[in-house]
Backbone as CSV, one residue per row, in Angstrom:
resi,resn,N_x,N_y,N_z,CA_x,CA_y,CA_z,C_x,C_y,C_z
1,UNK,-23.382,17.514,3.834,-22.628,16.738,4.797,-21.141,16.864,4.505
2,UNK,-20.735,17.471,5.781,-19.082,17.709,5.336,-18.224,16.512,5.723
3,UNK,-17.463,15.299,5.128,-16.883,14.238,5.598,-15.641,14.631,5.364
4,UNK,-14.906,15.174,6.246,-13.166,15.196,6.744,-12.759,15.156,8.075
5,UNK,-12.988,13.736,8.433,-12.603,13.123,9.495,-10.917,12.699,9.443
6,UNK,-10.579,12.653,8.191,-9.504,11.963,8.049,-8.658,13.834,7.689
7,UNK,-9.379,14.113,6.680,-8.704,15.654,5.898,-8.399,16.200,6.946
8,UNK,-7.759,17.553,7.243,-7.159,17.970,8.342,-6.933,19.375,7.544
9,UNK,-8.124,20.843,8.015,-7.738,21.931,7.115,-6.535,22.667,7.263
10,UNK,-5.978,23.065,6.561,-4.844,23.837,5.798,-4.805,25.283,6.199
11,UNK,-4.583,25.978,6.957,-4.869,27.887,6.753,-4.221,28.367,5.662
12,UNK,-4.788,29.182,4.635,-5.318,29.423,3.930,-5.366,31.423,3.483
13,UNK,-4.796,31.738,2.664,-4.506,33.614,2.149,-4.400,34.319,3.908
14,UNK,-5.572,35.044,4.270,-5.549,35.953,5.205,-4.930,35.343,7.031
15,UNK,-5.335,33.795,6.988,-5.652,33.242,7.861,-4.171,32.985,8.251
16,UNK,-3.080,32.876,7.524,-1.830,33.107,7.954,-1.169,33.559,8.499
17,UNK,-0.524,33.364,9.884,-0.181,34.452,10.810,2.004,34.501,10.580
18,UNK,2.327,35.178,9.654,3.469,34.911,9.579,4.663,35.792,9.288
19,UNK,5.699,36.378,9.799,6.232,37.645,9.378,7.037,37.268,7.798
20,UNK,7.436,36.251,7.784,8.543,35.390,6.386,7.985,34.390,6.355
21,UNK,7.863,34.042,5.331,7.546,32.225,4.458,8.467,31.856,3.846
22,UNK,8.703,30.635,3.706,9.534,29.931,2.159,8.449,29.572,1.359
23,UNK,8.619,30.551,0.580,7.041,30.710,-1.276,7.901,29.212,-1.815
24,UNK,6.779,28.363,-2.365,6.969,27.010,-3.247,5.813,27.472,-4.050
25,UNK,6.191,27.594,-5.675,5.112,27.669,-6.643,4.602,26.025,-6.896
26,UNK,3.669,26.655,-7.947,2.734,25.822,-8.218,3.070,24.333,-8.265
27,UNK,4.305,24.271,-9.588,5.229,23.021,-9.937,5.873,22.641,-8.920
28,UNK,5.725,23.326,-7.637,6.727,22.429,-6.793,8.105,23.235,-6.638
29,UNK,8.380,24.046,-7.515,9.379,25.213,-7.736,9.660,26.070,-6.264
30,UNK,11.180,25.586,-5.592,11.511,26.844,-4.681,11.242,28.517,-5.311
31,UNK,10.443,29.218,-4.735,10.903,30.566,-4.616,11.656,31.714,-3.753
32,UNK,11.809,30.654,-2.585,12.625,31.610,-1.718,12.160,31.601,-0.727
33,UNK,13.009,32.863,0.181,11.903,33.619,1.653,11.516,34.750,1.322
34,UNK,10.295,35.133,1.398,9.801,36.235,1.075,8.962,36.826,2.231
35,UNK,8.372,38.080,2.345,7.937,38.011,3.331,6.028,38.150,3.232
36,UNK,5.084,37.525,3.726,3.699,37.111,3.927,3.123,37.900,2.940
37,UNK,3.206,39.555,2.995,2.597,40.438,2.163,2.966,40.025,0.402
38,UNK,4.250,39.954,0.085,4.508,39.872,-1.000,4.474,38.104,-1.590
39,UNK,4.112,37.253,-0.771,3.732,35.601,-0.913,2.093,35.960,-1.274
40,UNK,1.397,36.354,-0.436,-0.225,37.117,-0.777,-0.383,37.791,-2.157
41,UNK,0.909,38.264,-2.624,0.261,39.345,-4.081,0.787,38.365,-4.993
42,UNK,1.739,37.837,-5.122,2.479,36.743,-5.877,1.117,35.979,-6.238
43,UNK,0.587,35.145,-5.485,-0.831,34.095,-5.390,-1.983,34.579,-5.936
44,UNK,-2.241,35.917,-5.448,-3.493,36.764,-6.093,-3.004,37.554,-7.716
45,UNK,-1.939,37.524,-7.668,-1.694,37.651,-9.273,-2.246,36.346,-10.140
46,UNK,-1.658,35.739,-9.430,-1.875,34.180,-10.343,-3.285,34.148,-10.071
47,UNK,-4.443,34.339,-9.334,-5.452,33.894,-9.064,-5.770,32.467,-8.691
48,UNK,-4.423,32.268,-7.689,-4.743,31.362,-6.520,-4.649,31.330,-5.074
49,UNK,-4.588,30.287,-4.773,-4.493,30.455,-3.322,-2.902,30.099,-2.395
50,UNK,-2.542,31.052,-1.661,-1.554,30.951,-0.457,-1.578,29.753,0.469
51,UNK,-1.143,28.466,0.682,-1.644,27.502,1.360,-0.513,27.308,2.383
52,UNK,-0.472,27.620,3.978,0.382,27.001,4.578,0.498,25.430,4.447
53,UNK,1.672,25.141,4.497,1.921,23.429,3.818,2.591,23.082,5.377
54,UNK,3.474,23.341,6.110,4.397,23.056,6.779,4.266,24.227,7.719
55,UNK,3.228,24.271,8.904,3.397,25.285,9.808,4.089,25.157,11.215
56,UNK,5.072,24.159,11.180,6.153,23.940,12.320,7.330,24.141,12.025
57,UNK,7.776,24.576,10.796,8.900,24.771,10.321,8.995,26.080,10.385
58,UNK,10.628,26.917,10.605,11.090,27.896,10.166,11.953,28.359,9.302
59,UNK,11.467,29.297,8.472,10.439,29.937,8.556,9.256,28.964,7.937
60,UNK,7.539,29.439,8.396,6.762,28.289,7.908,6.403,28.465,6.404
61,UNK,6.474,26.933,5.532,6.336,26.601,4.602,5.268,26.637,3.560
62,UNK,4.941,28.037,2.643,3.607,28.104,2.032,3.587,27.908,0.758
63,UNK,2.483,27.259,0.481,2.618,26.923,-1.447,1.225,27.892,-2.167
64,UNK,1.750,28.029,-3.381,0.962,28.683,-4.451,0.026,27.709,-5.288
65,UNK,-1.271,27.341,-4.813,-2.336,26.386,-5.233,-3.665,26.556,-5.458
66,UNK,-4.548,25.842,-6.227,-6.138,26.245,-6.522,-6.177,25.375,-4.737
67,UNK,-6.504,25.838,-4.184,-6.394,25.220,-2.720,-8.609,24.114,-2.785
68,UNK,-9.266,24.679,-3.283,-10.499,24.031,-3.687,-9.800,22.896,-4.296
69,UNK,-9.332,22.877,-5.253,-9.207,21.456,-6.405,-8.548,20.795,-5.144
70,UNK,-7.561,21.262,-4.518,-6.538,20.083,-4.076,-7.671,19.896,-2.521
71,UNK,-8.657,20.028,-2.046,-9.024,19.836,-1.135,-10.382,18.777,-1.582
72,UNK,-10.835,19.008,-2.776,-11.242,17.967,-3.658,-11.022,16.656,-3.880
73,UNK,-9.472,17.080,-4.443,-8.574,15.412,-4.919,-8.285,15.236,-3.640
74,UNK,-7.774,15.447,-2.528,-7.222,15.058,-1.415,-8.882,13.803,-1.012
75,UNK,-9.808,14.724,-0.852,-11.264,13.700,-0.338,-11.359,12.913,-0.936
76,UNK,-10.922,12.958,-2.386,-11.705,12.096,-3.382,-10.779,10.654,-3.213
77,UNK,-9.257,10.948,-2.950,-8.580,9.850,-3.114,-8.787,8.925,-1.222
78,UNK,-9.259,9.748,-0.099,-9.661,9.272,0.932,-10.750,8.577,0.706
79,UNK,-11.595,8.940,-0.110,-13.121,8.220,-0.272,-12.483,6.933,-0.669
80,UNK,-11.801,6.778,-2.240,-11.459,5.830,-2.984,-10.475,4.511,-1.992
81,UNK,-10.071,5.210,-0.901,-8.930,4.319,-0.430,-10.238,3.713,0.830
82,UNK,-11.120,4.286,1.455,-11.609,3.493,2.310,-13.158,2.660,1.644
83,UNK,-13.239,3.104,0.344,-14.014,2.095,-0.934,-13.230,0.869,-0.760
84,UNK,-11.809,0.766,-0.922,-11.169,-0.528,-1.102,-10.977,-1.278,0.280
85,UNK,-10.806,-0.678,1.370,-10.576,-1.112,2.143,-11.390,-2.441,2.874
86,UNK,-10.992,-4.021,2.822,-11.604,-4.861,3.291,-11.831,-5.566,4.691
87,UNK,-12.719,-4.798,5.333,-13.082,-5.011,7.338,-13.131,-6.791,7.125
88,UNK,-12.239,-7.549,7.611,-11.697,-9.001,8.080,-12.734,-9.061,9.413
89,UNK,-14.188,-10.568,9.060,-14.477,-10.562,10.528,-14.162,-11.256,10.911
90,UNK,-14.963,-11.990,11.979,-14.640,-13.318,12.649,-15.729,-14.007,12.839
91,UNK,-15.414,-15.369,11.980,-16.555,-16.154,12.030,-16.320,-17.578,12.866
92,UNK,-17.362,-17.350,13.118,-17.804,-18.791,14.029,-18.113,-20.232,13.213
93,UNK,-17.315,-21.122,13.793,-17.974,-23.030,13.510,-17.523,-23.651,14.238
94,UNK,-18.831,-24.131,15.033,-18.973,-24.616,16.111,-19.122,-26.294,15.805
95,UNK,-18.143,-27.079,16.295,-18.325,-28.547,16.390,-18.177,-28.868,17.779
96,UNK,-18.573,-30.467,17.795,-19.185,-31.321,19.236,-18.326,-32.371,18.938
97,UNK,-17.453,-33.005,20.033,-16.562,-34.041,20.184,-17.096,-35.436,18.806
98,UNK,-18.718,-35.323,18.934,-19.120,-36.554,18.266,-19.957,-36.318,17.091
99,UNK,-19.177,-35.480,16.150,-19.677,-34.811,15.221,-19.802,-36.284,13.639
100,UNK,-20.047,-36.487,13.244,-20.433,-37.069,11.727,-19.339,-36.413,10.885
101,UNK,-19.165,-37.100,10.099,-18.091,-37.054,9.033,-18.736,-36.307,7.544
102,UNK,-19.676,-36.363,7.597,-20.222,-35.380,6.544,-20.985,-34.031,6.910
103,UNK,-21.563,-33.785,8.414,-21.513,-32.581,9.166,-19.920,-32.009,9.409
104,UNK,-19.239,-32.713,9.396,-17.622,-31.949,9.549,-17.652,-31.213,7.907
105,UNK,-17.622,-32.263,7.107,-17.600,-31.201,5.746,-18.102,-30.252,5.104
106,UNK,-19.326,-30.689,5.853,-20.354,-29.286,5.403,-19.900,-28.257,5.992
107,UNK,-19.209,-28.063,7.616,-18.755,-26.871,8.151,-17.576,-26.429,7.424
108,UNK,-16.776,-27.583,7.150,-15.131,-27.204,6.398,-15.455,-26.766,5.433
109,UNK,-17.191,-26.165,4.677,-17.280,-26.157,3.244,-17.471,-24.598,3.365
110,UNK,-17.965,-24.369,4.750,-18.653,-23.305,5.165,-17.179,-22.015,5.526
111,UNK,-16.292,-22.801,6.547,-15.211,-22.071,6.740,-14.040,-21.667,5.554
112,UNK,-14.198,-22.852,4.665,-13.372,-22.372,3.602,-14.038,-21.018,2.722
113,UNK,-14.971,-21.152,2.079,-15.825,-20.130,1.883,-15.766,-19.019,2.706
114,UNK,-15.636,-18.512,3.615,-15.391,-18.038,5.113,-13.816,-16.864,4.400
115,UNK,-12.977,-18.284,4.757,-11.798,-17.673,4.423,-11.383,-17.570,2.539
116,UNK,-12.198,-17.859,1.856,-11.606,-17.127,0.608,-12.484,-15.520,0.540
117,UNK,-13.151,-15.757,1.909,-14.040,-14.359,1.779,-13.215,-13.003,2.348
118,UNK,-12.018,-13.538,2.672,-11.295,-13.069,3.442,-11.294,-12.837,5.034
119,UNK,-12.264,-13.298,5.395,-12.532,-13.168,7.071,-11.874,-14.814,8.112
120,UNK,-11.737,-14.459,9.277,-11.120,-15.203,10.073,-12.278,-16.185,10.669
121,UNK,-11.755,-17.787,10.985,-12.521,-18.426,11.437,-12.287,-18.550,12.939
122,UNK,-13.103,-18.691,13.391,-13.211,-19.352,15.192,-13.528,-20.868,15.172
123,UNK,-13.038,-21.842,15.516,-13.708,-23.207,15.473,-13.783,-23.212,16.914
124,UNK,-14.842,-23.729,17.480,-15.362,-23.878,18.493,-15.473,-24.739,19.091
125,UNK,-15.342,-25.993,20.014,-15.591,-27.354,20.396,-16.179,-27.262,21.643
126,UNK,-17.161,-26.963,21.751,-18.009,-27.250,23.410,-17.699,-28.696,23.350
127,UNK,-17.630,-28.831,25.243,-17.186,-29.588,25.579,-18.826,-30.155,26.358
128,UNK,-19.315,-30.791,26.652,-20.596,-30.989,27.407,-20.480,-31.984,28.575
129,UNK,-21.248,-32.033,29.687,-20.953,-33.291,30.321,-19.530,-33.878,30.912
130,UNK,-19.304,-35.117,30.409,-17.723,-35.588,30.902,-17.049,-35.626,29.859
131,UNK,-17.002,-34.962,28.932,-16.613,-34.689,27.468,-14.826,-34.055,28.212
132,UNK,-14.958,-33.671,29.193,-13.974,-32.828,29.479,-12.561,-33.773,29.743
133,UNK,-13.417,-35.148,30.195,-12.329,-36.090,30.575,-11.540,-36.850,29.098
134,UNK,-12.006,-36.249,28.478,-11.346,-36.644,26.726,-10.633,-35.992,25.693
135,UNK,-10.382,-35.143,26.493,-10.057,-34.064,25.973,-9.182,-34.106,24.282
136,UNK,-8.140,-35.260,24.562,-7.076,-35.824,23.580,-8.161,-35.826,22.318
137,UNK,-9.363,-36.765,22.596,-9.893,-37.032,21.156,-10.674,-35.429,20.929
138,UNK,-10.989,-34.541,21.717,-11.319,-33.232,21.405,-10.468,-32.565,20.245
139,UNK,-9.694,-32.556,20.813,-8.243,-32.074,19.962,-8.152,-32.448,18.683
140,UNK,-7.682,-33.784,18.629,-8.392,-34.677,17.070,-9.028,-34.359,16.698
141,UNK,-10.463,-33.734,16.845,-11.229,-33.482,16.068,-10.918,-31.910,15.324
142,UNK,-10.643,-31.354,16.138,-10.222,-30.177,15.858,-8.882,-30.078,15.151
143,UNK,-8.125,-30.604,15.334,-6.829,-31.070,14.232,-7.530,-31.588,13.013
144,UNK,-8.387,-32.491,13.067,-9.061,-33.226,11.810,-9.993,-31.566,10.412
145,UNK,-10.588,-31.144,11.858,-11.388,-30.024,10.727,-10.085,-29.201,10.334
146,UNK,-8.952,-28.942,10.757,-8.026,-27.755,10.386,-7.587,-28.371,9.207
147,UNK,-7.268,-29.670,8.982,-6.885,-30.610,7.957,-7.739,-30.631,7.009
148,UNK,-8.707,-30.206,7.020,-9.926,-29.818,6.024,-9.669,-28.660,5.436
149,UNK,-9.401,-27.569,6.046,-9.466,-26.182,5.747,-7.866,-25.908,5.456
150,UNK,-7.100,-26.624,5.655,-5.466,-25.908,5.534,-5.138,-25.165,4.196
151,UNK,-5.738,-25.385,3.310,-5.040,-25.294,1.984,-5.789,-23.872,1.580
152,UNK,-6.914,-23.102,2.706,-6.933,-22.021,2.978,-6.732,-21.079,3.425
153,UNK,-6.315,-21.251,4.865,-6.164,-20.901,5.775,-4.823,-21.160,6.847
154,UNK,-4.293,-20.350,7.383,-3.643,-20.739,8.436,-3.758,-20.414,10.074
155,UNK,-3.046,-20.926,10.952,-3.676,-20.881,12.469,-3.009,-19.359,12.560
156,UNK,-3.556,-18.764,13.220,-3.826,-17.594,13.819,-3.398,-17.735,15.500
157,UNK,-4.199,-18.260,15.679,-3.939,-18.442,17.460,-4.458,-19.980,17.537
158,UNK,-3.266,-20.323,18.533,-3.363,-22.313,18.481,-4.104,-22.410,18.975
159,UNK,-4.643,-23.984,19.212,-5.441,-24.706,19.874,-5.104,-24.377,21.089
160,UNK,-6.793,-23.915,21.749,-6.534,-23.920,23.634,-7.690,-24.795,24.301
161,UNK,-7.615,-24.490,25.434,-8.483,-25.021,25.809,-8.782,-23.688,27.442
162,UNK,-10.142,-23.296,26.822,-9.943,-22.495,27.739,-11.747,-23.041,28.639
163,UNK,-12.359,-23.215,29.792,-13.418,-23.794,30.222,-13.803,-25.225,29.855
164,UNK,-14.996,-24.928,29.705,-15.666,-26.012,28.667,-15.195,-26.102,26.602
165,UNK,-14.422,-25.092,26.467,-14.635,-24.812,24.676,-12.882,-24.920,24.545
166,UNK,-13.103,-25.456,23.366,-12.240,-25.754,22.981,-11.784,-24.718,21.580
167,UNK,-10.975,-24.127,21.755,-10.533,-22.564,20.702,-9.550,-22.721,20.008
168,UNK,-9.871,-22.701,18.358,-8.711,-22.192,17.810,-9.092,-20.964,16.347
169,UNK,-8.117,-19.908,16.207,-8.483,-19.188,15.364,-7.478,-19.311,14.050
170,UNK,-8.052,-19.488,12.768,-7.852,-19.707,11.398,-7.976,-18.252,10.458
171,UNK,-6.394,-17.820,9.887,-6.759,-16.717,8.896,-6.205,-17.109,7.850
172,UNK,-6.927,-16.145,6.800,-7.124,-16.740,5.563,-5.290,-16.671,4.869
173,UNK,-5.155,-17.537,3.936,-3.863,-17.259,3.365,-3.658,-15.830,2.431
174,UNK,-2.285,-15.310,2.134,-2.761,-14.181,2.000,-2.880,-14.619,0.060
């Protein structure tokens, strides 16, 4: 399985279409402009490889490299960087205008956890019935759970009110 979605190949000794290069040795060392044939014997002396580096430049830019190793370390450090990389989701907690005071904590126990996990909360407030005509104490409640969770988290996107639900989104501190 070949994974270089991200890698992007290099042309490479023969595959070079070029009348002059600027040769860069191994160390990084200018060698000049030389022209393709004599950049090719330079590389195959050394028993490496010719690597176009810079093929929009003039003249285009070729280096003297084990072109395998560095196509190696190049994957290896792509693997390692999307190993670390942490996908932030979005989680849901859903409360009701007439929620209990120890069901509120159990969710604030749930969202904090949530956000030291590093992922984003959604708090949710369905509205049911004539719940809609109350909206003020809706709010409160939802101010009340953020007052639970603050010392994790911060608002993301404010309190709305969009239908029946009542929305606000919480990300984690950094």
């Amino acid at each position: 399985m070949e994974d270089n979605h991200i890698f992007k190949e290099l042309l490479i000794n023969e595959q070079i279409i070029a009348d002059q290069v600027r040769l860069v040795g191994v160390e990084g060392e200018q060698l000049g402009i030389c022209s393709l044939s004599d950049a090719l014997l330079k590389a195959e002396n050394m028993k490496l490889d010719l690597v176009m580096i810079a093929p929009t430049s003039s003249p285009k830019v070729c280096k003297i490299m084990n072109y395998g190793k560095y196509k190696y370390e190049t994957q290896k450090k792509e693997k390692e960087a999307r190993k670390n990389q942490k996908v932030s989701e979005l989680k849901e907690v859903q409360l009701s205008r007439t929620i209990d005071t120890h069901d509120m904590l159990t969710k604030a126990k749930h969202a904090n956890r949530f956000l030291l996990d590093g992922d984003k909360v959604k708090v949710v407030l369905r509205l049911k019935g004539r719940q809609r005509a109350f909206i003020d104490s809706c709010l409160e409640v939802v101010k009340t759970f953020f007052g639970m969770i603050e010392e994790n988290g911060v608002i993301d996107k404010e309190t709305e009110v969009l239908g029946k639900n009542i929305i606000m989104i919480v990300k984690p501190k950094k």
